[in-house]
N, CA, C and O atoms as a Tripos MOL2 file, in Angstrom:
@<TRIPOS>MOLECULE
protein
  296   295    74     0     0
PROTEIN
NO_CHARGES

@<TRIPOS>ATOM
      1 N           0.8530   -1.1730    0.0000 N.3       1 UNK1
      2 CA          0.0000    0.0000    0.0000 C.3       1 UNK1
      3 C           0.8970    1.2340    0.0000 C.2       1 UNK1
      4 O           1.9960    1.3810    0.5360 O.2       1 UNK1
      5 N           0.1460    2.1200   -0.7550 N.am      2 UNK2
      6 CA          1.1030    3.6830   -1.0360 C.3       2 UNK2
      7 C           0.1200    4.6830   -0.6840 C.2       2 UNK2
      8 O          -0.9800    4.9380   -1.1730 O.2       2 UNK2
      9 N           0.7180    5.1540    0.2030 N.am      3 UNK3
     10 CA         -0.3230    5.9160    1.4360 C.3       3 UNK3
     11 C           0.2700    7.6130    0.9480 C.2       3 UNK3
     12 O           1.4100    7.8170    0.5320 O.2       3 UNK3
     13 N          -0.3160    8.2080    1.0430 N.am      4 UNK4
     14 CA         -0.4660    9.9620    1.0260 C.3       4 UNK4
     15 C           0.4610   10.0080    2.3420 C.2       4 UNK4
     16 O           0.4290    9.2360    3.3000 O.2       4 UNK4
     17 N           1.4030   11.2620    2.1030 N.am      5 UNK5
     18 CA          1.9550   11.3780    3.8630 C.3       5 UNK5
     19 C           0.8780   12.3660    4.5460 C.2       5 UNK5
     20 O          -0.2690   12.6380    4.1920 O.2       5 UNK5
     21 N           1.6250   12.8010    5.6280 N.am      6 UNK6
     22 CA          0.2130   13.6810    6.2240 C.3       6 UNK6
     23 C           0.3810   14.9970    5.4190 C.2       6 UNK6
     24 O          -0.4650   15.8300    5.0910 O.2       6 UNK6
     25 N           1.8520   14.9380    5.1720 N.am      7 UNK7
     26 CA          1.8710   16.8450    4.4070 C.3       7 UNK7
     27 C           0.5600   16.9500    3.1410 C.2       7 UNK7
     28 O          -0.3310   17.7600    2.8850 O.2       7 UNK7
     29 N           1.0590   15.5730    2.5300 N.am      8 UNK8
     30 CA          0.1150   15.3570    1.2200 C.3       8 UNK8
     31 C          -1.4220   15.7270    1.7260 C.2       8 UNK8
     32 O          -2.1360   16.6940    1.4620 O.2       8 UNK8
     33 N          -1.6160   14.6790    2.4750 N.am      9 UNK9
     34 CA         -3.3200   15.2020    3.4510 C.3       9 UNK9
     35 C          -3.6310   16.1720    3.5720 C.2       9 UNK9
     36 O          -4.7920   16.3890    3.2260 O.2       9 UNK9
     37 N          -2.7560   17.4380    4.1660 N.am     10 UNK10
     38 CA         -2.7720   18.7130    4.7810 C.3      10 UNK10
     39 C          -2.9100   19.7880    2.9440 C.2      10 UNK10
     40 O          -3.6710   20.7050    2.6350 O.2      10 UNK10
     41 N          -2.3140   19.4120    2.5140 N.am     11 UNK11
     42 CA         -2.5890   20.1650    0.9940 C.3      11 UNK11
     43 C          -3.7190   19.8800    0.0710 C.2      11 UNK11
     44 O          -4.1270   20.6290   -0.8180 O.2      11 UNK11
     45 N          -4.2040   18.6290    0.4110 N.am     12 UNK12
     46 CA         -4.8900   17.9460   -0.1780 C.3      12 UNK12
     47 C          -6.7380   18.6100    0.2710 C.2      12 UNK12
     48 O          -7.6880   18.8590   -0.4710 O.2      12 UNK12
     49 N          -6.6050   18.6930    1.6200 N.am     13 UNK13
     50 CA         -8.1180   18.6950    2.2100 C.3      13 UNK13
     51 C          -8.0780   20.1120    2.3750 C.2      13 UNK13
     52 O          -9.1220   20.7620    2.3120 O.2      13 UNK13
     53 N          -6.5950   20.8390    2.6510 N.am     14 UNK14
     54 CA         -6.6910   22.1110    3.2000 C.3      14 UNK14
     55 C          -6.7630   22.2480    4.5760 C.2      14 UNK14
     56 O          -6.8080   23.3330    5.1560 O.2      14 UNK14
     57 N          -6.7770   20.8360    5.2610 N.am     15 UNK15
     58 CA         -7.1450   20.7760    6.7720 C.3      15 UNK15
     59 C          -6.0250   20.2550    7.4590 C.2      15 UNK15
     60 O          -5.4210   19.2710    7.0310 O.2      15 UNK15
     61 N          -5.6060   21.0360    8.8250 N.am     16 UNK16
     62 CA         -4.5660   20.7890    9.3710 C.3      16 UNK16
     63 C          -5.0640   19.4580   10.9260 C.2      16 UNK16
     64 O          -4.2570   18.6290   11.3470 O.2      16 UNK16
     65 N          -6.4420   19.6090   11.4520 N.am     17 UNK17
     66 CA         -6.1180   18.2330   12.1520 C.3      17 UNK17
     67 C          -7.0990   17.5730   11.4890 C.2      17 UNK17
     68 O          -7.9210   17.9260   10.6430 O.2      17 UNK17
     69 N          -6.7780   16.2230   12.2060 N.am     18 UNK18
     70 CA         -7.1030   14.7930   11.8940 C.3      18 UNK18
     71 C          -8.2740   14.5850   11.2100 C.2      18 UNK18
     72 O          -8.4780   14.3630   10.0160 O.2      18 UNK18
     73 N          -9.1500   14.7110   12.3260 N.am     19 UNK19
     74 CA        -10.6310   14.9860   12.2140 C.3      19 UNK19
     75 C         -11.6270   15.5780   11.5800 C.2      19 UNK19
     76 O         -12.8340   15.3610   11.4670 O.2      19 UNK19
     77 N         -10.4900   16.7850   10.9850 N.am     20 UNK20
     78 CA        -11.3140   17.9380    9.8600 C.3      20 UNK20
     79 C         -10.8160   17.2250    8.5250 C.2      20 UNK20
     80 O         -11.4310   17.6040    7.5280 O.2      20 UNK20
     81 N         -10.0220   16.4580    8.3460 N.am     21 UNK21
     82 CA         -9.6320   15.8920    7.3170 C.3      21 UNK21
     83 C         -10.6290   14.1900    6.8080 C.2      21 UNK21
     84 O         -10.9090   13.8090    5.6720 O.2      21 UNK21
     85 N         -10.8560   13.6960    7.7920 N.am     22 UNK22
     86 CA        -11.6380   12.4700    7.7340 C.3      22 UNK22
     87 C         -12.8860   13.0940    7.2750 C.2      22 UNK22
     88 O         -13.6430   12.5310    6.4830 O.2      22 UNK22
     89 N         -13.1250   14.3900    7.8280 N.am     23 UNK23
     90 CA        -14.5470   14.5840    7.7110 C.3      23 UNK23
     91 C         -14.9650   14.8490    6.0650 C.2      23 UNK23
     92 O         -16.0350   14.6070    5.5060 O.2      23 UNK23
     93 N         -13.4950   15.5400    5.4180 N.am     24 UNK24
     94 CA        -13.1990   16.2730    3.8440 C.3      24 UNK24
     95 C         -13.4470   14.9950    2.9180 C.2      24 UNK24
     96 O         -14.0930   14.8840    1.8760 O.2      24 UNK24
     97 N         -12.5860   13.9120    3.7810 N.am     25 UNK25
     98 CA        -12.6810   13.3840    2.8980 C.3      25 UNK25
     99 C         -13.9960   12.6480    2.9110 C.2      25 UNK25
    100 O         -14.7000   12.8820    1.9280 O.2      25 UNK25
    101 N         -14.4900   11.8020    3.8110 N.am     26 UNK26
    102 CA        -15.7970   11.3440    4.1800 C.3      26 UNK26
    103 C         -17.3700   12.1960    3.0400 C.2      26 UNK26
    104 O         -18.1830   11.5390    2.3910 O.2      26 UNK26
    105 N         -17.3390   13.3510    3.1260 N.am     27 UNK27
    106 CA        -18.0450   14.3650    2.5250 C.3      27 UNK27
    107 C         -18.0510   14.3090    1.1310 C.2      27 UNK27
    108 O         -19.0720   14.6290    0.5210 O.2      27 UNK27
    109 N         -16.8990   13.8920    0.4620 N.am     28 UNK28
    110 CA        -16.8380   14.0850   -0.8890 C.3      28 UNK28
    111 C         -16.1860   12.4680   -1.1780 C.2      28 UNK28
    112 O         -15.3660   12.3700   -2.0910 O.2      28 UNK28
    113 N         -16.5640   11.2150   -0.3880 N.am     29 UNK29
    114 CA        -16.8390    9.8800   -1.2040 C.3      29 UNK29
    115 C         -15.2500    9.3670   -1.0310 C.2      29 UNK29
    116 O         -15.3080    8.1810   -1.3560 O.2      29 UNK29
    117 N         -14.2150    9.5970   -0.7680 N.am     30 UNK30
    118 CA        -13.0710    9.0450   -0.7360 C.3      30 UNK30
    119 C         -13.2480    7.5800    0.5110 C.2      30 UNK30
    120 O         -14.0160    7.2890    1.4280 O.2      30 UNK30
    121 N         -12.0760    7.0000   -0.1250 N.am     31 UNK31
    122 CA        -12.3080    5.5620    0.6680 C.3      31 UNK31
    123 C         -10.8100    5.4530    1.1960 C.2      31 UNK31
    124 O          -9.7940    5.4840    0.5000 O.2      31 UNK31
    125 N         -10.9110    5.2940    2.8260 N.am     32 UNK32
    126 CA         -9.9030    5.6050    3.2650 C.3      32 UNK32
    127 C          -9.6620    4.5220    4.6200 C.2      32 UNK32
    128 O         -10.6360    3.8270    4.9120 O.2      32 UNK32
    129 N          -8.7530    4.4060    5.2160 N.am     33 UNK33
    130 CA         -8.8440    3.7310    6.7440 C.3      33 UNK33
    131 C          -7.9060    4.8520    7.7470 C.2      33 UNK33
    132 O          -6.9570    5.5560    7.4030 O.2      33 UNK33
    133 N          -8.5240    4.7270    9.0210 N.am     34 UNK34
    134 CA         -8.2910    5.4010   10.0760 C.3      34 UNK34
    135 C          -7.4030    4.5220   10.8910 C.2      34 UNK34
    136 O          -7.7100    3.3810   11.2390 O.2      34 UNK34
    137 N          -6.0110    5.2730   11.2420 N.am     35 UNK35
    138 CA         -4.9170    4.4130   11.9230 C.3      35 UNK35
    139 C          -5.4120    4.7980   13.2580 C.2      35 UNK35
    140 O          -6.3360    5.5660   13.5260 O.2      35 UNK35
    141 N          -4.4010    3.9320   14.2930 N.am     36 UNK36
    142 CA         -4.3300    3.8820   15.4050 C.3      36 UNK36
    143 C          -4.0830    5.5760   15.9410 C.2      36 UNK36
    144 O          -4.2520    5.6870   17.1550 O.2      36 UNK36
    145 N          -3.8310    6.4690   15.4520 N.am     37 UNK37
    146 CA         -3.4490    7.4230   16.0980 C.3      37 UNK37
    147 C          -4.7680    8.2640   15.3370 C.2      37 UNK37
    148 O          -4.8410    9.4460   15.6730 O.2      37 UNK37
    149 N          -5.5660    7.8990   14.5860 N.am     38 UNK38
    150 CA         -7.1120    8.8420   14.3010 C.3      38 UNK38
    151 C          -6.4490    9.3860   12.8160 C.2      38 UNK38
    152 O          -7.2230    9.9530   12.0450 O.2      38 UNK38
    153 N          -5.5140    9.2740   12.5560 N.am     39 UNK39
    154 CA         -4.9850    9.9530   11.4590 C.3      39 UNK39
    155 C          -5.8850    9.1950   10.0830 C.2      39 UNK39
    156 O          -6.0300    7.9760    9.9990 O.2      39 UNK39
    157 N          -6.3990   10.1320    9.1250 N.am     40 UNK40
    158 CA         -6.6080    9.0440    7.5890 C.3      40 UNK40
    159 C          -5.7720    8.3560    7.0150 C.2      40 UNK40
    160 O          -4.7060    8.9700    6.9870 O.2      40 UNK40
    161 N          -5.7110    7.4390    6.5620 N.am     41 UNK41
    162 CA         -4.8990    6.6020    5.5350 C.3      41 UNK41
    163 C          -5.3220    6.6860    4.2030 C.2      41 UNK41
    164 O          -6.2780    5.9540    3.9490 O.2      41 UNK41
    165 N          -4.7900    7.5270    3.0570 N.am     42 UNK42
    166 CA         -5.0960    7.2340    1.7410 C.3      42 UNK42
    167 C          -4.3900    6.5560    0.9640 C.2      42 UNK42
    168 O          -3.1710    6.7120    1.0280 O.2      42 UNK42
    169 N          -4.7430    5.9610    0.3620 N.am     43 UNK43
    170 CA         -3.7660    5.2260   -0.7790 C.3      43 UNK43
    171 C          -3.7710    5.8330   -1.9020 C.2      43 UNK43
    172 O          -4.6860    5.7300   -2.7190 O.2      43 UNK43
    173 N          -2.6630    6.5840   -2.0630 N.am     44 UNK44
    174 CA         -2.4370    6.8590   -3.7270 C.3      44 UNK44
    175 C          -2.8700    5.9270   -4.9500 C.2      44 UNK44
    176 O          -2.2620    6.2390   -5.9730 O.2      44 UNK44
    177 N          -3.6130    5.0400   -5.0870 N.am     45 UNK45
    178 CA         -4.1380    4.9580   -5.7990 C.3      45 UNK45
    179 C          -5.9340    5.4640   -5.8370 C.2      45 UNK45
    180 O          -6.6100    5.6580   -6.8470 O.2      45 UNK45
    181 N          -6.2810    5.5570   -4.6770 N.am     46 UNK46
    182 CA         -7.5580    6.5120   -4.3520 C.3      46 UNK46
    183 C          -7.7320    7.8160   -4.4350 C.2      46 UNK46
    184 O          -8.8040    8.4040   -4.5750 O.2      46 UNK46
    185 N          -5.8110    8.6330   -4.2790 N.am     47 UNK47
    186 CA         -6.2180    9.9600   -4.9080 C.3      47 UNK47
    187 C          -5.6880    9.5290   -6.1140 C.2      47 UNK47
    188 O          -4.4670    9.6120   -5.9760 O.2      47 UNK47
    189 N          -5.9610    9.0930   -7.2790 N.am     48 UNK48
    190 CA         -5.1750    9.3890   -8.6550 C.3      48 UNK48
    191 C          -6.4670    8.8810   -9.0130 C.2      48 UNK48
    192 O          -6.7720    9.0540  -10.1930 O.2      48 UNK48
    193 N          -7.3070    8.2900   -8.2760 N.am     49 UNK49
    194 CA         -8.4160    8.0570   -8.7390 C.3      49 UNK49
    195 C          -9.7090    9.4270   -8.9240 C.2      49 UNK49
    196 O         -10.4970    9.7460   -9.8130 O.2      49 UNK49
    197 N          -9.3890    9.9150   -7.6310 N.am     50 UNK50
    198 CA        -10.4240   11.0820   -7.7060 C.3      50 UNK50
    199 C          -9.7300   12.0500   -8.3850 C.2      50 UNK50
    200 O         -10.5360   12.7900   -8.9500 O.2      50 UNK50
    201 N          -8.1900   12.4900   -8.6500 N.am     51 UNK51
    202 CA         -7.7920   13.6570   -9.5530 C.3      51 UNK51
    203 C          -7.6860   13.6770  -10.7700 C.2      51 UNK51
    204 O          -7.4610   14.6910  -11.4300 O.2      51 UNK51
    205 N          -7.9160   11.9660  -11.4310 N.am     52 UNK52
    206 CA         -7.9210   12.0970  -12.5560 C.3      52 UNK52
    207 C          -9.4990   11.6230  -13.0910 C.2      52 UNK52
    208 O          -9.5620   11.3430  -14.2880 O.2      52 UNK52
    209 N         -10.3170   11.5530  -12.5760 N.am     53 UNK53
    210 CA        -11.7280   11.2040  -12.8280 C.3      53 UNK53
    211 C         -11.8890    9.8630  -12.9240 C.2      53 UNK53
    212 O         -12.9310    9.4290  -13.4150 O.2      53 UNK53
    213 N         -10.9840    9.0820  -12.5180 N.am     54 UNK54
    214 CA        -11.2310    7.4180  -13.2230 C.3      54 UNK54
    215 C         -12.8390    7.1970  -11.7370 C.2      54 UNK54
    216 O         -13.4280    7.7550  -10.8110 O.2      54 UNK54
    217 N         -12.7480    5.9060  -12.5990 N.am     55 UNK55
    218 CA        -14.4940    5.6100  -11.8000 C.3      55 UNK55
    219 C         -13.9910    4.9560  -10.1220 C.2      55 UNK55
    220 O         -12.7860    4.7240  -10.0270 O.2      55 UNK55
    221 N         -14.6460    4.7400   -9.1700 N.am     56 UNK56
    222 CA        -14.7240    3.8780   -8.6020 C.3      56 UNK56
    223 C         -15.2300    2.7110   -9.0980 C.2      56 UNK56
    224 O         -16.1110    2.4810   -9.9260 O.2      56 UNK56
    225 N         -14.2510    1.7580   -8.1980 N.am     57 UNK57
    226 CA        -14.0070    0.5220   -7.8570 C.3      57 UNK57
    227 C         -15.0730   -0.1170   -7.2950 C.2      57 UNK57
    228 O         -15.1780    0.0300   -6.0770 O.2      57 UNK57
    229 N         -15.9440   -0.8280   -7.8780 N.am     58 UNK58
    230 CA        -16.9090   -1.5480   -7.5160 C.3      58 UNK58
    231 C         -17.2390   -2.3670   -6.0130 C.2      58 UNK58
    232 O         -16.6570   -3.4460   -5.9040 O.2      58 UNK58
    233 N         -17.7330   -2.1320   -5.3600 N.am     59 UNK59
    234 CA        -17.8180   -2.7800   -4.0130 C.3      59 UNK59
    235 C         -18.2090   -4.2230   -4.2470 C.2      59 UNK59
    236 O         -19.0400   -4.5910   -5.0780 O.2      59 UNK59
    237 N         -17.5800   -4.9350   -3.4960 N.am     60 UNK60
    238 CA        -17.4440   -6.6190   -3.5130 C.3      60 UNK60
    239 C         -18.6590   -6.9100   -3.0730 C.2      60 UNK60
    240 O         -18.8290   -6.4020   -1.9650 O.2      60 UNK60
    241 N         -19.7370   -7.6050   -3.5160 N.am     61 UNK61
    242 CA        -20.5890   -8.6850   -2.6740 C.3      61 UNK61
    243 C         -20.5840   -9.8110   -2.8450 C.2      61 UNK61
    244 O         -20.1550  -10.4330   -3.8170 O.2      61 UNK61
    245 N         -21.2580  -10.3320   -1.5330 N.am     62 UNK62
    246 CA        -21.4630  -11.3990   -1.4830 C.3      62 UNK62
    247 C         -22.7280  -11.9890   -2.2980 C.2      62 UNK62
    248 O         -23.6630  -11.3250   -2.7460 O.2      62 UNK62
    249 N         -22.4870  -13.8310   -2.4140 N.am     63 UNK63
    250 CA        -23.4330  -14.0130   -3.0070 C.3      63 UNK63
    251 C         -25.0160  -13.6900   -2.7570 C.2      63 UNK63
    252 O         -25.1870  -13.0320   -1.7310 O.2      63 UNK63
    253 N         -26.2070  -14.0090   -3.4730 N.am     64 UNK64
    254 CA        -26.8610  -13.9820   -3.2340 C.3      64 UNK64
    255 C         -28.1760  -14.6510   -2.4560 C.2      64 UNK64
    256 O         -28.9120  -15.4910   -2.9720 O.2      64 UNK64
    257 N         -28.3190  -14.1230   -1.1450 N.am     65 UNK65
    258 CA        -28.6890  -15.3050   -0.2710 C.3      65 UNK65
    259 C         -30.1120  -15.2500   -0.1540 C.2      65 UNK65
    260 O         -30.7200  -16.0700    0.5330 O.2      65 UNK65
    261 N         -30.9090  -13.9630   -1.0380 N.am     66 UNK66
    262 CA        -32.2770  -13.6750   -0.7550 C.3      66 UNK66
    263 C         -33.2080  -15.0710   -0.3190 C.2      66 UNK66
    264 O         -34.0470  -15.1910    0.5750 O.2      66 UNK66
    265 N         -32.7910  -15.8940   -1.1520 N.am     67 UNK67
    266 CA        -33.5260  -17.2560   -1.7450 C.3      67 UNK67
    267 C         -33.8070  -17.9330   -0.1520 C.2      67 UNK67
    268 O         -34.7340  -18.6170    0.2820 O.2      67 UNK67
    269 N         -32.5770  -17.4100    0.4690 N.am     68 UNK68
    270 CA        -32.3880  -18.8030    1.6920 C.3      68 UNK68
    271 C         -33.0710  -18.7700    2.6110 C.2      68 UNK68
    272 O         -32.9260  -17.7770    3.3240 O.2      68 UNK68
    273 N         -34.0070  -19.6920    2.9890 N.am     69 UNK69
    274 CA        -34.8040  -19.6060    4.4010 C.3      69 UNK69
    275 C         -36.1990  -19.7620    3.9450 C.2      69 UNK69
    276 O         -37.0310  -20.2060    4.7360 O.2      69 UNK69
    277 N         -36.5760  -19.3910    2.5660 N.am     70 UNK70
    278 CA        -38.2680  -18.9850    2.2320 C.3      70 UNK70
    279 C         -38.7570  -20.5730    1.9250 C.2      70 UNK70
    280 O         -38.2820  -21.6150    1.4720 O.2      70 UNK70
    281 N         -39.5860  -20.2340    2.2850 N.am     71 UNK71
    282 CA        -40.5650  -21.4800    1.8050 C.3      71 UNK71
    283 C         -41.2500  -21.4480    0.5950 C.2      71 UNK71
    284 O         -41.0500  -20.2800    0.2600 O.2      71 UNK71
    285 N         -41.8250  -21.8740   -0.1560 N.am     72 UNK72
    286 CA        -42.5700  -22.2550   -1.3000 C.3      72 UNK72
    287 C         -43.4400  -23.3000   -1.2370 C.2      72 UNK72
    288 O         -42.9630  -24.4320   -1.3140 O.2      72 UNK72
    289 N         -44.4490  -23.1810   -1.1310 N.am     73 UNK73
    290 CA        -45.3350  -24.3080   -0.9950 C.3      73 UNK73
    291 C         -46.1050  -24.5820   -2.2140 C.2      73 UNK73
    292 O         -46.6720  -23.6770   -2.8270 O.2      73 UNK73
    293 N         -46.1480  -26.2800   -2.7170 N.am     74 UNK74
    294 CA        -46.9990  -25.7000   -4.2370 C.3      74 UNK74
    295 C         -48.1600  -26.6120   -3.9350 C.2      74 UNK74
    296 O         -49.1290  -26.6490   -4.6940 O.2      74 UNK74
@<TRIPOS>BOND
     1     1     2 1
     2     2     3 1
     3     3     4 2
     4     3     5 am
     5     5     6 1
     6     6     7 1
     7     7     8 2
     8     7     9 am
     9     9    10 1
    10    10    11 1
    11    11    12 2
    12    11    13 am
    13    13    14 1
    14    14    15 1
    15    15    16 2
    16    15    17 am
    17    17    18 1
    18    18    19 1
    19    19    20 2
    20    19    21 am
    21    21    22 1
    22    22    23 1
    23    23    24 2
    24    23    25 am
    25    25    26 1
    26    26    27 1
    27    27    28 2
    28    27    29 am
    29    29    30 1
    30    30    31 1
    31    31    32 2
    32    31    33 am
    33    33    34 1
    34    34    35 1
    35    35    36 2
    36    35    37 am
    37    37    38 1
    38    38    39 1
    39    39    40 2
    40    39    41 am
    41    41    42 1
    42    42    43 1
    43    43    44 2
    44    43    45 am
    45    45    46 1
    46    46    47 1
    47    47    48 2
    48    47    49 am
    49    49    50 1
    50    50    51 1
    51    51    52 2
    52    51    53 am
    53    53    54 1
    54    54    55 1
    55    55    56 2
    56    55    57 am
    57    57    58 1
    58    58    59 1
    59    59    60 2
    60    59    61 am
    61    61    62 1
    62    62    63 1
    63    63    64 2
    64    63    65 am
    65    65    66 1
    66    66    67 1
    67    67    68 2
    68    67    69 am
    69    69    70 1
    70    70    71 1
    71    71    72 2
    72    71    73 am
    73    73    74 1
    74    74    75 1
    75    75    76 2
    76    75    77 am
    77    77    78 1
    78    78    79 1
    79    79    80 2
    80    79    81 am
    81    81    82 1
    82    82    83 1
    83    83    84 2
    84    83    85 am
    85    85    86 1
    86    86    87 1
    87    87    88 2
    88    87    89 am
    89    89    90 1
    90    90    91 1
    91    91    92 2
    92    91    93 am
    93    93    94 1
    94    94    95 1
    95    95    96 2
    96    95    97 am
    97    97    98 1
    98    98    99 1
    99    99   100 2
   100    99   101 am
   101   101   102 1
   102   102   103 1
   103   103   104 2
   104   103   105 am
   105   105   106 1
   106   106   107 1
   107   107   108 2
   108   107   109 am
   109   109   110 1
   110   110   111 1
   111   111   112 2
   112   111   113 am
   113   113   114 1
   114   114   115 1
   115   115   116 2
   116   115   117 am
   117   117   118 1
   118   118   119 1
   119   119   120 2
   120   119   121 am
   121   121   122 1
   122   122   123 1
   123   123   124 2
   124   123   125 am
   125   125   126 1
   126   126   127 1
   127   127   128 2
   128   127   129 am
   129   129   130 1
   130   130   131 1
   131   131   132 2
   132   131   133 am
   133   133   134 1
   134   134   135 1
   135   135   136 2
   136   135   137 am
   137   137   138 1
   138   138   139 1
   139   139   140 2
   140   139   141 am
   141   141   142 1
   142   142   143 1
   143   143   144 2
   144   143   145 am
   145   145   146 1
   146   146   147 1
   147   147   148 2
   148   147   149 am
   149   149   150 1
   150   150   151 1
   151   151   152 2
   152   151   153 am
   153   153   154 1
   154   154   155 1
   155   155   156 2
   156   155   157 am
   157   157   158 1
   158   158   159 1
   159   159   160 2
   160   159   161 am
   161   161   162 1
   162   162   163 1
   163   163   164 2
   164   163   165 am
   165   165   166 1
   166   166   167 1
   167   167   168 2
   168   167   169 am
   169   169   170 1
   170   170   171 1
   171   171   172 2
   172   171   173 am
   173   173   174 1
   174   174   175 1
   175   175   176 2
   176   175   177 am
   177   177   178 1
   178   178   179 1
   179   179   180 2
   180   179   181 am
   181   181   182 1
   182   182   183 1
   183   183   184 2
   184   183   185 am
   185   185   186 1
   186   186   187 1
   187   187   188 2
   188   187   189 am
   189   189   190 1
   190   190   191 1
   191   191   192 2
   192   191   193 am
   193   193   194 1
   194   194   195 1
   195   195   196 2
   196   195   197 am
   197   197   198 1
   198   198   199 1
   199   199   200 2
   200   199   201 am
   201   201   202 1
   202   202   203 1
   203   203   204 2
   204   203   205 am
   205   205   206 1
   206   206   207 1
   207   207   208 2
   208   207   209 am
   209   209   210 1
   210   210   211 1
   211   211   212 2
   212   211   213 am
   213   213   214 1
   214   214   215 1
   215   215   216 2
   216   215   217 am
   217   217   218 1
   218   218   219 1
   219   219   220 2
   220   219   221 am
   221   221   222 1
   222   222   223 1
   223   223   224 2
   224   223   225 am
   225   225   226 1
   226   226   227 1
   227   227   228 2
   228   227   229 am
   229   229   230 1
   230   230   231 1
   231   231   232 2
   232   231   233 am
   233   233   234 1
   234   234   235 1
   235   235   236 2
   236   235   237 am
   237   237   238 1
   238   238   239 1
   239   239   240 2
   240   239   241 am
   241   241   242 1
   242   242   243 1
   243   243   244 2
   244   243   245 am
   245   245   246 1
   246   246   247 1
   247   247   248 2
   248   247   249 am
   249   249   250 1
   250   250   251 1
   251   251   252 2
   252   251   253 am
   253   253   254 1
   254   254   255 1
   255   255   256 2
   256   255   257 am
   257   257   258 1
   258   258   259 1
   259   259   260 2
   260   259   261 am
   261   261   262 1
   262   262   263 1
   263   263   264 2
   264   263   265 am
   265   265   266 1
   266   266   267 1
   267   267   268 2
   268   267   269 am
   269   269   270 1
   270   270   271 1
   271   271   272 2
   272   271   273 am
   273   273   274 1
   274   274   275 1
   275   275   276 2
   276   275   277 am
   277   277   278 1
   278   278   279 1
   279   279   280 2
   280   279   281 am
   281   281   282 1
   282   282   283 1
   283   283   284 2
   284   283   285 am
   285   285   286 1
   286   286   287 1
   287   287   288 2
   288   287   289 am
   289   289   290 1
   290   290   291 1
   291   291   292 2
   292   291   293 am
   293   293   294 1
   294   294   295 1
   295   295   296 2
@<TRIPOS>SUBSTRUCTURE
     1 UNK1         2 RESIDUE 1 A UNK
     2 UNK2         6 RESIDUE 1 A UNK
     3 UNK3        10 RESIDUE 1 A UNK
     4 UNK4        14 RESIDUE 1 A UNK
     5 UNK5        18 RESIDUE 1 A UNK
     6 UNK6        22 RESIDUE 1 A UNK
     7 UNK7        26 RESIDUE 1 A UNK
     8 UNK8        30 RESIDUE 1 A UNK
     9 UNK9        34 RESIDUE 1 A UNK
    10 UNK10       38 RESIDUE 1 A UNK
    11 UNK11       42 RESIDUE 1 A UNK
    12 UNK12       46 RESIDUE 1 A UNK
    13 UNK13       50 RESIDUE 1 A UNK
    14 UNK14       54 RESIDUE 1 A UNK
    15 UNK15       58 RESIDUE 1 A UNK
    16 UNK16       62 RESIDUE 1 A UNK
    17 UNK17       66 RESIDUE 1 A UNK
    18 UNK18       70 RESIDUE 1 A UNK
    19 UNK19       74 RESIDUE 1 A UNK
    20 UNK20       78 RESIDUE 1 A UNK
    21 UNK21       82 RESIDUE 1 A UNK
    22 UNK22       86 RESIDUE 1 A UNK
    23 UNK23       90 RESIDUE 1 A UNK
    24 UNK24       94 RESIDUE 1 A UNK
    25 UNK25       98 RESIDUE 1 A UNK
    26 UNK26      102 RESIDUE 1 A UNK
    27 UNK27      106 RESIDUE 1 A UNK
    28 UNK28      110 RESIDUE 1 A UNK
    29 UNK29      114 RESIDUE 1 A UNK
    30 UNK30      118 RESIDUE 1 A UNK
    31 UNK31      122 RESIDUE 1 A UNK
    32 UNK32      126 RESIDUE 1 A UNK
    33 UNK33      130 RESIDUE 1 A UNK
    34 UNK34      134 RESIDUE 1 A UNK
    35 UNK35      138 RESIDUE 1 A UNK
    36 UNK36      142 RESIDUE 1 A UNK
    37 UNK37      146 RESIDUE 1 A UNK
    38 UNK38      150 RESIDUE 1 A UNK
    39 UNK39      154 RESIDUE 1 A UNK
    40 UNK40      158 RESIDUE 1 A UNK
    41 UNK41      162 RESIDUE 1 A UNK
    42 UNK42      166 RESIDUE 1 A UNK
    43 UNK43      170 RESIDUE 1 A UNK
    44 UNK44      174 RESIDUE 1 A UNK
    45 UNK45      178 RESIDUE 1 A UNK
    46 UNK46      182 RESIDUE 1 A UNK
    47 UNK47      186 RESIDUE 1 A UNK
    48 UNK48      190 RESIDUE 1 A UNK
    49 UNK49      194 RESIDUE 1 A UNK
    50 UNK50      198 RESIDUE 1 A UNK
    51 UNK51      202 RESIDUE 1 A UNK
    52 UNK52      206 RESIDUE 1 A UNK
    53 UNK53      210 RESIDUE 1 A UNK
    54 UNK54      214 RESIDUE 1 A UNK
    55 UNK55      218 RESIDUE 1 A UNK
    56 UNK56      222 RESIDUE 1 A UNK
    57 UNK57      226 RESIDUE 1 A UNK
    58 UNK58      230 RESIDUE 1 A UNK
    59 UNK59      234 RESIDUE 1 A UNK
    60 UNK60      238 RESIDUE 1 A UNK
    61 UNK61      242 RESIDUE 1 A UNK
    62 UNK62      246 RESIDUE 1 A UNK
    63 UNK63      250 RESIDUE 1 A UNK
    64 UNK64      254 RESIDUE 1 A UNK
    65 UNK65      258 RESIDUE 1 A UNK
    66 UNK66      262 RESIDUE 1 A UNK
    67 UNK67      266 RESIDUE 1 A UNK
    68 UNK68      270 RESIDUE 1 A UNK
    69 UNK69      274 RESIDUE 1 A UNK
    70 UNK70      278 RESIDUE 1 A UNK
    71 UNK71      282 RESIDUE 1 A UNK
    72 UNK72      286 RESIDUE 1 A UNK
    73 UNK73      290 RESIDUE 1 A UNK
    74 UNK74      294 RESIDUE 1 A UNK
C-alpha cells in the first residue's frame, strides 16, 4: 500500500487536524482507513483516482442469499 503522507493530506483537504480531514474526505466519497493514532490513511491509488476522474471501484458482494430460508409451498 502507497499511502499519502500527512503533508500530502494537509494540501490535499486544506485541513490541518485529523478529524477535519476524515470529515473532507468522508463528505466528498473518498475511501480511506483510520490508523491507530485517528490519522486518515489514503492510498495513492484513491487519490489518482479522484484527480484524474477514473471511476470507482466496484464494491465486492457477497453471493446472493435472498432465496435462503423462504418457503414455497406448491
Amino acid at each position: 500500500m502507497n499511502l499519502l503522507t500527512p503533508d500530502e493530506l494537509h494540501e490535499l483537504t486544506d485541513c490541518a487536524r485529523k478529524g477535519d480531514q476524515v470529515e473532507w474526505l468522508r463528505k466528498r466519497g473518498w475511501v480511506f482507513d483510520i490508523g491507530e493514532t485517528g490519522r486518515p490513511k489514503v492510498d495513492r491509488a484513491e487519490y489518482e483516482r479522484h484527480m484524474i476522474g477514473g471511476k470507482k471501484q466496484p464494491q465486492k458482494k457477497g453471493p446472493n442469499t435472498s432465496w435462503y430460508g423462504s418457503t414455497t409451498q406448491t
